[in-house]
Every structure is written in structure tokens, then in C-alpha cells.
N, C-alpha and C positions, 0 to 999 in steps of 0.2 A: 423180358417182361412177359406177361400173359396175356393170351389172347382178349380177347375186345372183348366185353360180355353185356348184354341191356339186360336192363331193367326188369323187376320181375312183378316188382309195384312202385306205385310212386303216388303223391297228391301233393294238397296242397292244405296247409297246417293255420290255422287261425291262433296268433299269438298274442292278440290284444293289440289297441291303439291303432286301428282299423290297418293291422298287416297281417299279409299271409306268407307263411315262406315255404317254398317248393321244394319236397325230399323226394327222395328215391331209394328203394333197397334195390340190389344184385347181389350174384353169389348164391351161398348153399343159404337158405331159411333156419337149416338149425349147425349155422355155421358161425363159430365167435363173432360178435360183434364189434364192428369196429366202425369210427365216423372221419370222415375227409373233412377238415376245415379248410376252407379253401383263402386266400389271402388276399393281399389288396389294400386294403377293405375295398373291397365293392366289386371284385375282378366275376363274382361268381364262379359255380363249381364246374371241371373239366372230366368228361368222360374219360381221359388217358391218364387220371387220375385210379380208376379202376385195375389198370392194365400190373399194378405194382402189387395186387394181392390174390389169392389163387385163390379160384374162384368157388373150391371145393371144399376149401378151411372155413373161408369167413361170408361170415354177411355182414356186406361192404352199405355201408349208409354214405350218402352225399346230401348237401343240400345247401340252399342259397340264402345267404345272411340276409339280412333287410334290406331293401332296396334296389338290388342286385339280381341278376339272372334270371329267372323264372317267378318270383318272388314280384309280390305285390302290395302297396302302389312302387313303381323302379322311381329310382332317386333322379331320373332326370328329366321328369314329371316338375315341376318349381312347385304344383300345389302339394308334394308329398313330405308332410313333418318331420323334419330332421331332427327337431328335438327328442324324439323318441327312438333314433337311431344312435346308440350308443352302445358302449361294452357292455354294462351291466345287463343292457337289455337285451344283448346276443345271448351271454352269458345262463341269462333265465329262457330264449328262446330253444336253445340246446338241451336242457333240460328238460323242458317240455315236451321236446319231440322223442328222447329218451324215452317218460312217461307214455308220449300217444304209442311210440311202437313196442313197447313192454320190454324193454330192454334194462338188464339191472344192472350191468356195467359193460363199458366197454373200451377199446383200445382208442387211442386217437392219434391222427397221423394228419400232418399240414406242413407249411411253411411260412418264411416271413410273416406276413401279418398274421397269419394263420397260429402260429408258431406263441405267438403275445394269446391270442384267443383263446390256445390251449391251456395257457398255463393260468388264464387268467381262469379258465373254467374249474380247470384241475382242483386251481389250491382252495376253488368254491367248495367243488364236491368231490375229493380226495377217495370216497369209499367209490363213485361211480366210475372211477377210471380202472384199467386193469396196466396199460401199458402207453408209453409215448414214443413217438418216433417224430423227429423234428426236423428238417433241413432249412439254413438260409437261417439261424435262431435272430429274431428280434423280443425287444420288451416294447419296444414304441416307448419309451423314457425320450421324456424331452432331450437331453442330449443326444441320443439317437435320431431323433428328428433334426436337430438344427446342423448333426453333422450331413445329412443326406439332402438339405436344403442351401444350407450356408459352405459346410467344410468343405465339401468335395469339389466345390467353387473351383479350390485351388489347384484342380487338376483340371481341370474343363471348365476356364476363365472365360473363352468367348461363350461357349452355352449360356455359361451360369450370366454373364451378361444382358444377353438374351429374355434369360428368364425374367432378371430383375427388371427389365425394361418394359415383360406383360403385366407388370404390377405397381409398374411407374413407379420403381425404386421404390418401394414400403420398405420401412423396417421389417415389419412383421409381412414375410413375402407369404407363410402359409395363412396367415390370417387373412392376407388380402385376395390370397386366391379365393380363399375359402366366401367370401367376401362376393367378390365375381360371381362365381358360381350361382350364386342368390341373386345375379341381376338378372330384373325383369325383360330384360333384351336378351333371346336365343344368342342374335347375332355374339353377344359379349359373351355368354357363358360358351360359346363355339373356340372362340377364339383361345380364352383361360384355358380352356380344356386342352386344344392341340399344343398350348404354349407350354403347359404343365408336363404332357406325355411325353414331345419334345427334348425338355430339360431329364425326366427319367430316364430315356434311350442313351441319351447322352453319359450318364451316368454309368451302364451298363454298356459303354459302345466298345470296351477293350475286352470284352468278352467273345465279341464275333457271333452272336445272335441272333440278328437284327435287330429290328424294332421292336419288340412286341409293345409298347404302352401306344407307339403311334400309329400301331396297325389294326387300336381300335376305333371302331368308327360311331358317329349319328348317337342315339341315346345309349348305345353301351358304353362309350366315352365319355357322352357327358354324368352318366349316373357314374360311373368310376372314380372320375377327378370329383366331384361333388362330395362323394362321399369318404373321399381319403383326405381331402381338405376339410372338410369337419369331423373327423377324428384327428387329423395328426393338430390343427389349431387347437385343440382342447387336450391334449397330450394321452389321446384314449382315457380323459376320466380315469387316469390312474395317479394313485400319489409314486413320485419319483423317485424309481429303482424299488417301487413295493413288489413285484415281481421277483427279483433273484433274493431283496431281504426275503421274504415271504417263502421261499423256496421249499424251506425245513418242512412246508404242509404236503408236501408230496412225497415226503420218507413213505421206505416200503412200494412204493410206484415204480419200479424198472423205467429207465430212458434211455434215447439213444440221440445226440446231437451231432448232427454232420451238417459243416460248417466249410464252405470253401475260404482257402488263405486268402483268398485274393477278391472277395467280397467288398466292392466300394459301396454299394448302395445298405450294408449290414455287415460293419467291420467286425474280425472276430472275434475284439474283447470281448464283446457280449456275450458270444458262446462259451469262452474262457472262461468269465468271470460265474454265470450258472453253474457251469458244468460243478465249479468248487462250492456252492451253496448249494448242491442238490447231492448229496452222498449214494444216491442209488442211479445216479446218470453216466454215461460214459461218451465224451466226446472222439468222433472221428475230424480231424483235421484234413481236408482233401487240398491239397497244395496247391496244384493245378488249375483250380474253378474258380468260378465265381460267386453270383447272387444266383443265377441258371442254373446254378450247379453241370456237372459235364457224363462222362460215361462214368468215372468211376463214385460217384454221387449217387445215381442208378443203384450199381449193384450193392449200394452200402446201404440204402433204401431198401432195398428186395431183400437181402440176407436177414437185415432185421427184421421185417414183416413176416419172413418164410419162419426164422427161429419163436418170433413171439406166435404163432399160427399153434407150434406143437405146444405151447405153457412152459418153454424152455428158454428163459434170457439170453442174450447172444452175450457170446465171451468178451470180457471187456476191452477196449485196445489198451496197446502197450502206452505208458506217459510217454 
């Protein structure tokens, strides 16, 4: 990966519905442009996120979706409106910041939720993309949701037990999280929140990673699990599977989807099933990984970023 580089500017973006969200450029200024969605919802953007593209190519944009990171009011605020936290409204925030930095198009590169964000932006504004790069591919389609809620159960029965039991067996466990989260008792939304990040780890525990969902803490936790429980309860305000139907809108858009086999928390169908409704994308299969993805996810990351740098598509893998 490449050296560590800050920031050369950065502020903070007024987007309407009294939110502000926090960008940053790095890199060369008259260097292709490209943007970091970062995933989650609500994880906000990572400096080591930088470290994947040279810094002498591109001008690297980051920034923090609503609620999240840097970004203000943070979602774990209770007086901060969640109604006005949703896809479409990322989807127009993205844009915007496009417009404020004058940028007429540009590359974009994320993951998992990140990954849904992209695409959902893309097949918006099709002419403002030049190139994608994707790992961890989700759409956030309700069935993807209830398997990473409900299915994976069947692999980690006492977790998922667990889980069920901070939501006093609801049917609807994300709705009832989501639910929690909005109770006017700290204490309670403390608890949803560890009980939630918990049940994720869990999920990801055969990967050898640690924790990461439980190693957030205080309001970066609670704005996290808030805000991923009111996106995933409302199935990101997408109609189901309008994402890979919809796909055809990003003919002419070069992709690249690298997908580890062995992803419980974003099974590969997903990646599988795009990759064949998108005619100009080429999936890398990484056997070995996860949702984490591992070393060889890295370098499959980096080679595409290095190749789309020169305006040269990377060669497509073998089926």
C-alpha cells in the first residue's frame, strides 16, 4: 500500500435539513478524481482508506455520510432526524459535494454498504462516474438483510440467541432494534447498541479479525448501530433487487467486484448475480477471505486502482 498522506483541504458541506457533512481531499489537486464511500451506514470515513491509491495519480476525496464521523448533527444525538437520513439523501449529498468541489466526474471506490451507495449513486448519475471498484459487494435487498440477521443464525445459534433475546424475541429483530435505538433511555440504547455489534463480531468471528463492530465505543457506537438499524429496517428505501435489475444503467462504466468466498455477513450470490447484470464489470472471486477481506483482497484492490490511475481497465479475470 502507499504511504500515509493528509489532507491538503477539507471542511465541512452544508447539505440541507440542518446537516453538515465533513470532506477532505489528499493526493495530487490535478490528480483524477476519485471518492471513498465509506460503509456501515454510519461506520464513517478511514484515513487507511487513502493508503490504496498513489498519491501522485489521484485526488483522493473522502467524506462522512450523515450522521457519522465528522459530520453533523452524529446520529447518536436522539434529537438528530433520522427521517432525513436515508439513501436518496446520501445519494443527492454526493452530488452536491461533486458540484461544491468542481469535479465533473469521478472514480468511486468503497465497500459493503459502501458498495449498495455506489451503485445506488452510479445508476443515478451514470455520466458522473468514470470507474468502480467494489469489495465485500452488497445491494442491502431485504433478503440480504434477513440473511445477515436471521440466516446466519444457523451458524452461530447461541449468538443469534443472544441477539434475539436484546429484543425480546421480536419478529422483526431489525425493526425492533431500530426501535431501541430511539429509546429515550441512554442506558437502553447502550445496551441495543453493544447487543447489536456483539451479534456482527459474531458473524465475522471465523475470520480471525477481532471485533471490529465491538471495538466501537460511547457515541460512535451508538450513532453506528442507529443508523444501520434504520436503514437496514426500511431495506435502504430501495425497491427489491432494483440495484442488479437496474444494473444495464451503468453500461460503458468499467467495474471491478472482489468478493471473498467465504463472506457470511455478504454471501457471494450477490457479487455473482451483478457481476452478470452488469456487462462491463469483472468479478475477482478471493477464496480464502471473508467480509474483511485478507492480503490477497489488498493487492486486487491496489492493481485496479494503479491500472484505472493510467485510463487503462484492468484485464478481466479468467470465469
Amino acid at each position: 500500500m502507499y504511504s500515509e498522506t493528509a489532507p491538503y483541504d477539507q471542511g465541512l458541506l452544508d447539505v440541507g435539513d440542518g446537516n453538515l457533512i465533513h470532506w477532505e481531499v489528499s493526493g495530487n489537486p490535478a490528480g483524477r478524481p476519485a471518492l471513498v464511500v465509506h460503509g456501515g451506514p454510519g461506520s464513517g470515513s478511514s484515513p487507511h482508506n487513502r493508503r490504496y491509491f498513489d498519491p501522485e495519480a489521484y485526488r483522493l476525496v473522502l467524506f462522512d455520510q450523515r450522521g457519522c464521523g465528522r459530520s453533523t448533527p452524529h446520529a447518536s444525538d436522539p434529537a438528530a432526524d433520522m427521517s432525513v437520513n436515508t439513501t436518496a439523501h446520501l445519494v443527492a449529498d454526493m452530488e452536491r459535494l461533486r458540484e461544491h468541489l468542481g469535479i465533473e466526474q469521478w472514480l468511486l471506490y468503497g465497500g459493503s454498504w459502501g458498495s449498495t451507495l455506489i451503485l445506488a449513486y452510479a445508476q443515478a448519475h451514470p455520466e458522473r462516474v468514470t470507474e468502480i471498484v467494489v469489495a465485500a459487494v452488497t445491494t442491502t435487498r431485504r433478503s440480504e438483510i434477513a440473511w445477515l440477521y436471521e440466516g446466519a443464525g444457523r451458524f452461530f445459534p447461541e449468538a443469534h440467541a443472544r441477539f434475539r433475546d436484546g429484543a425480546d424475541g421480536a419478529e422483526d429483530l431489525v425493526g425492533a432494534y431500530s426501535a431501541l435505538m430511539n429509546h429515550p433511555d441512554r442506558a437502553v440504547r447502550e445496551k441495543a447498541a453493544a447487543d447489536w455489534c456483539t451479534w456482527e463480531d459474531a458473524v465475522l468471528s471465523m475470520e480471525g479479525q477481532g471485533t471490529p463492530y465491538t471495538d466501537r465505543v460511547d457515541d460512535t457506537r451508538l450513532g453506528f448501530v442507529r443508523i444501520c438499524s434504520h436503514y437496514f429496517a426500511h431495506g435502504a428505501w430501495l425497491a427489491e433487487g432494483a440495484l442488479i435489475r437496474d444494473a444495464h444503467r451503468l453500461a460503458g462504466i468499467p467495474g471491478v467486484l472482489i468478493q471473498g468466498r467465504l463472506d457470511m455477513a455478504g454471501p457471494p450470490s450477490t457479487a455473482w448475480e451483478l457481476s452478470r447484470a452488469w456487462p462491463d464489470a469483472e468479478l475477482h472471486m478471493v477464496e480464502d477471505a471473508g467480509h474483511l477481506g485478507d492480503r490477497r483482497t489488498g493487492e486486487l484492490i491496489l492493481a485496479a486502482l494503479d491500472r484505472f490511475a493510467t485510463g487503462v481497465p484492468p484485464a478481466r479475470a479468467k470465469p
